[in-house]
C-alpha positions as CSV (number, residue, x, y, z in Angstrom):
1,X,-26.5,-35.4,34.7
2,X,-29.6,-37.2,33.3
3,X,-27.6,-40.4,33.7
4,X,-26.9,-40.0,37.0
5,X,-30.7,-39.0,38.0
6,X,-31.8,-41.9,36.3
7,X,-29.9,-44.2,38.5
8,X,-30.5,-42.3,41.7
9,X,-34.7,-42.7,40.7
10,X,-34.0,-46.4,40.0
11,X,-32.5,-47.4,43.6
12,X,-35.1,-44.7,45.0
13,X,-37.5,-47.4,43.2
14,X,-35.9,-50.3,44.7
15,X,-36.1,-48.9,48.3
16,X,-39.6,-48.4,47.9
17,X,-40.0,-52.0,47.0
18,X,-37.8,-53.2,49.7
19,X,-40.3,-50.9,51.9
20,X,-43.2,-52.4,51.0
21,X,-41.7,-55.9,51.3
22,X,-40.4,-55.0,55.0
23,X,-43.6,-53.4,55.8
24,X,-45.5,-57.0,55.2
25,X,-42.8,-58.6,57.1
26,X,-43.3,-56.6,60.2
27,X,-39.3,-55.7,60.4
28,X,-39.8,-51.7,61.9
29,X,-36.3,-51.6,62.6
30,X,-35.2,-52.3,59.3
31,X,-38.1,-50.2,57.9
32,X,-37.1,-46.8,59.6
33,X,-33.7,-47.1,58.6
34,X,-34.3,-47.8,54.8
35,X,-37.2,-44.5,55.2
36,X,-34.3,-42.7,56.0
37,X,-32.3,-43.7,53.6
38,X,-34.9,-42.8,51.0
39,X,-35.1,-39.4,52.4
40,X,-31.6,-38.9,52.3
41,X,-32.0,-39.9,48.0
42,X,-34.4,-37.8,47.8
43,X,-32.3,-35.1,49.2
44,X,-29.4,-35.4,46.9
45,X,-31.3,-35.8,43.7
46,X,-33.2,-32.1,44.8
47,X,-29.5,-30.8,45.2
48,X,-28.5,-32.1,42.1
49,X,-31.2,-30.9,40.4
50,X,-30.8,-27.7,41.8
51,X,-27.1,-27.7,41.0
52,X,-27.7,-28.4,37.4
53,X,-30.5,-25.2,36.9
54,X,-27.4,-23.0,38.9
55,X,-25.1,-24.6,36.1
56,X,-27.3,-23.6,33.1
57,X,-27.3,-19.8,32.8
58,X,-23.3,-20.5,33.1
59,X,-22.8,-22.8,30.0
60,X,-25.0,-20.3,28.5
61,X,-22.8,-17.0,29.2
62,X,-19.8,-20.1,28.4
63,X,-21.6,-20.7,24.9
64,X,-21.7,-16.7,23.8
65,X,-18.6,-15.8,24.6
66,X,-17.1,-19.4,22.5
67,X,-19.4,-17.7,19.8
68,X,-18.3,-14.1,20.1
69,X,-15.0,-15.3,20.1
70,X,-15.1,-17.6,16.7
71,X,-16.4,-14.3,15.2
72,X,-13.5,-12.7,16.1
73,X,-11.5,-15.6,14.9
74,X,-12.9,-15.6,11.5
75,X,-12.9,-11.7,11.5
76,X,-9.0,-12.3,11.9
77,X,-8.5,-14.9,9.1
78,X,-8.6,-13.2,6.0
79,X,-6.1,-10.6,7.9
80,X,-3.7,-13.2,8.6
81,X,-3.9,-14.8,5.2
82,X,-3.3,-10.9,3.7
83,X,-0.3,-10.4,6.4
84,X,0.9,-14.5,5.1
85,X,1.2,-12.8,1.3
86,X,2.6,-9.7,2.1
87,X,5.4,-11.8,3.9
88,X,5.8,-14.2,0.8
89,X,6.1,-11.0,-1.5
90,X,8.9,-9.3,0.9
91,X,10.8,-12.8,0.5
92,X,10.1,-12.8,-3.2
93,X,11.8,-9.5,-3.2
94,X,14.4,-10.3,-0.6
95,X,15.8,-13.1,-2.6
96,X,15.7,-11.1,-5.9
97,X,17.8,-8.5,-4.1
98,X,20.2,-10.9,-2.6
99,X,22.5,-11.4,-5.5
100,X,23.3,-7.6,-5.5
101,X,24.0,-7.0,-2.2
102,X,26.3,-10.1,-2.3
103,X,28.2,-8.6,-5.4
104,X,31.0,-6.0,-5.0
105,X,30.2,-3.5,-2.9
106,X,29.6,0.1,-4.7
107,X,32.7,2.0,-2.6
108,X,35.3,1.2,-4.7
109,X,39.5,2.0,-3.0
110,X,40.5,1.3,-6.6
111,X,39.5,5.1,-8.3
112,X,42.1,6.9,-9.0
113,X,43.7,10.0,-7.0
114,X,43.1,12.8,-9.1
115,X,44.5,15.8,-9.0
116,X,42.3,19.0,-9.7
117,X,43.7,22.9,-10.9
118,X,41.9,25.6,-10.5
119,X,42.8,28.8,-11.9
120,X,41.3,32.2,-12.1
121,X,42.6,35.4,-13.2
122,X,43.5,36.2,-9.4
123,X,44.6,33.4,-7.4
124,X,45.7,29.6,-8.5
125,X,44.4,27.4,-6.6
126,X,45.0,23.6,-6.4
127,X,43.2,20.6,-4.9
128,X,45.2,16.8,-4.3
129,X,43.9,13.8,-3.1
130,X,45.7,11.8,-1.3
131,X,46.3,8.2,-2.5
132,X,44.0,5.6,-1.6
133,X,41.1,7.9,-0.9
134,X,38.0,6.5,-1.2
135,X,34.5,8.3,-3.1
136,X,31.1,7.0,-3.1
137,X,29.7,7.4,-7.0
138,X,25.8,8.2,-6.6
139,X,23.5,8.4,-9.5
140,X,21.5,9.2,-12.4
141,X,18.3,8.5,-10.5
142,X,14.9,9.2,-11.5
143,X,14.4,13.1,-12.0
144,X,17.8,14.0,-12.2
145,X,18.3,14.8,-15.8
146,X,20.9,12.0,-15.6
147,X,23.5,14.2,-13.3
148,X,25.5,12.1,-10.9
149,X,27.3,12.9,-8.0
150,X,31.0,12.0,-6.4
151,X,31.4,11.9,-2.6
152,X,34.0,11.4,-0.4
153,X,34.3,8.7,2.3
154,X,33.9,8.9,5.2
155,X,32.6,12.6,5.3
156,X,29.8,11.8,2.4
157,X,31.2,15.8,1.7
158,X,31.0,16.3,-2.3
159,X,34.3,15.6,-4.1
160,X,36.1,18.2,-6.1
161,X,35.0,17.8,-9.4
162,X,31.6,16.4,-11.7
163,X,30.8,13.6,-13.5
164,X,29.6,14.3,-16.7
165,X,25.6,13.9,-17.3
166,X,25.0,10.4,-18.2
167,X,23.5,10.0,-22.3
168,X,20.5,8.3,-21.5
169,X,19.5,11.0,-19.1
170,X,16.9,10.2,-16.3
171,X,18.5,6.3,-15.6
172,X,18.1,4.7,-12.7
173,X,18.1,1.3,-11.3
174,X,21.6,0.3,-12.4
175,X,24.1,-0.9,-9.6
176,X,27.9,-0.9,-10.3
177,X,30.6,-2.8,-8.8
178,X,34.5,-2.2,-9.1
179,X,37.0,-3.9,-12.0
180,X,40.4,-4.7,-11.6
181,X,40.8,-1.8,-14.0
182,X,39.0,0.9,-11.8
C-alpha cells in the first residue's frame, strides 16, 4: 500500500508542476482540467488511505487468531507423537502375535471320541460321543491352580469329563496346536 501511495504523490507532484508551467503559459483550458485531475488524486489517495486504517484492526483480529491457533497446534504435537508410539507398539505387538494366529488353530476334530460310564449304586448311567465331535481345550490360566477345562463345540457347554490339573500349576501363556497323533 506504501508503494502505491508513493507513486500516486509522485504524479500528484508532477501535475502540480505541469500546473505551474500551464499557469505561466496562460493555457486556462488546459489548466482546469489538469486541477481537476489533481482533485480527483487527491481523492483516491484519501480513500486508499482510509481503506488501509479499515484493513488494520482486521489483519490484527487475522494475526491472533493465526497465533491462537499455532498454540493449539503445538498443544497437539506432543499428543500426536504419544498417539504415533502407541500405534508403533500395537504393530510391535501385532507382528509378534501373528505367527500364532497363523499356526494351527486350537479346535482340534482330531481328539478322540471317548466314551464315559458312570455308575452309582442306583442307576448306570452312560455318556457317548459321537465320532468326529469337536472340544475346545481351555487352560491353566493365571489363578486357576493349573485346572483346565474341556468344552464342546459348538455349544461351548462343558464336556463330560476333567482334565487332570496341570504339574506346574498356575501356567499360562502357552498355545497348543493339533498333531497328526491327536
Amino acid at each position: 500500500m506504501d508503494e502505491v501511495k508513493e507513486k500516486l504523490e509522485v504524479k500528484l507532484d508532477h501535475l502540480n508542476q505541469l500546473l505551474e508551467q500551464l499557469i505561466a503559459s496562460n493555457a486556462e483550458g488546459k489548466l482546469i482540467e489538469l486541477k481537476d485531475i489533481a482533485e480527483s488524486v487527491e481523492e483516491k489517495v484519501e480513500s486508499i488511505e482510509k481503506e488501509v486504517t479499515d484493513l488494520i484492526p482486521l489483519t490484527q483480529t487475522v494475526k491472533k487468531k493465526v497465533d491462537i491457533i499455532g498454540e493449539k497446534l503445538n498443544v497437539l504435537k506432543p499428543i500426536t507423537q504419544t498417539v504415533e508410539k502407541k500405534v508403533d507398539m500395537i504393530d510391535e505387538k501385532k507382528n509378534k502375535l501373528k505367527p500364532i494366529t497363523d499356526s494351527e488353530p486350537i479346535v482340534s476334530p482330531v481328539l478322540s471320541p471317548t466314551t464315559t460310564t458312570t455308575t452309582t449304586s442306583t442307576t448306570p448311567t452312560s455318556t457317548t460321543t459321537s465320532p468326529g465331535s469337536q472340544f475346545l481345550f481351555l487352560g491353566p490360566g493365571s489363578g486357576s491352580s493349573g485346572q483346565s477345562e474341556l468344552l464342546s463345540l459348538p455349544s461351548l457347554s462343558p464336556a463330560n469329563c476333567s482334565p487332570p490339573v496341570h504339574p506346574k500349576g498356575d501356567s499360562y501363556g502357552y498355545v497348543a496346536t493339533s498333531t497328526q497323533d491327536g
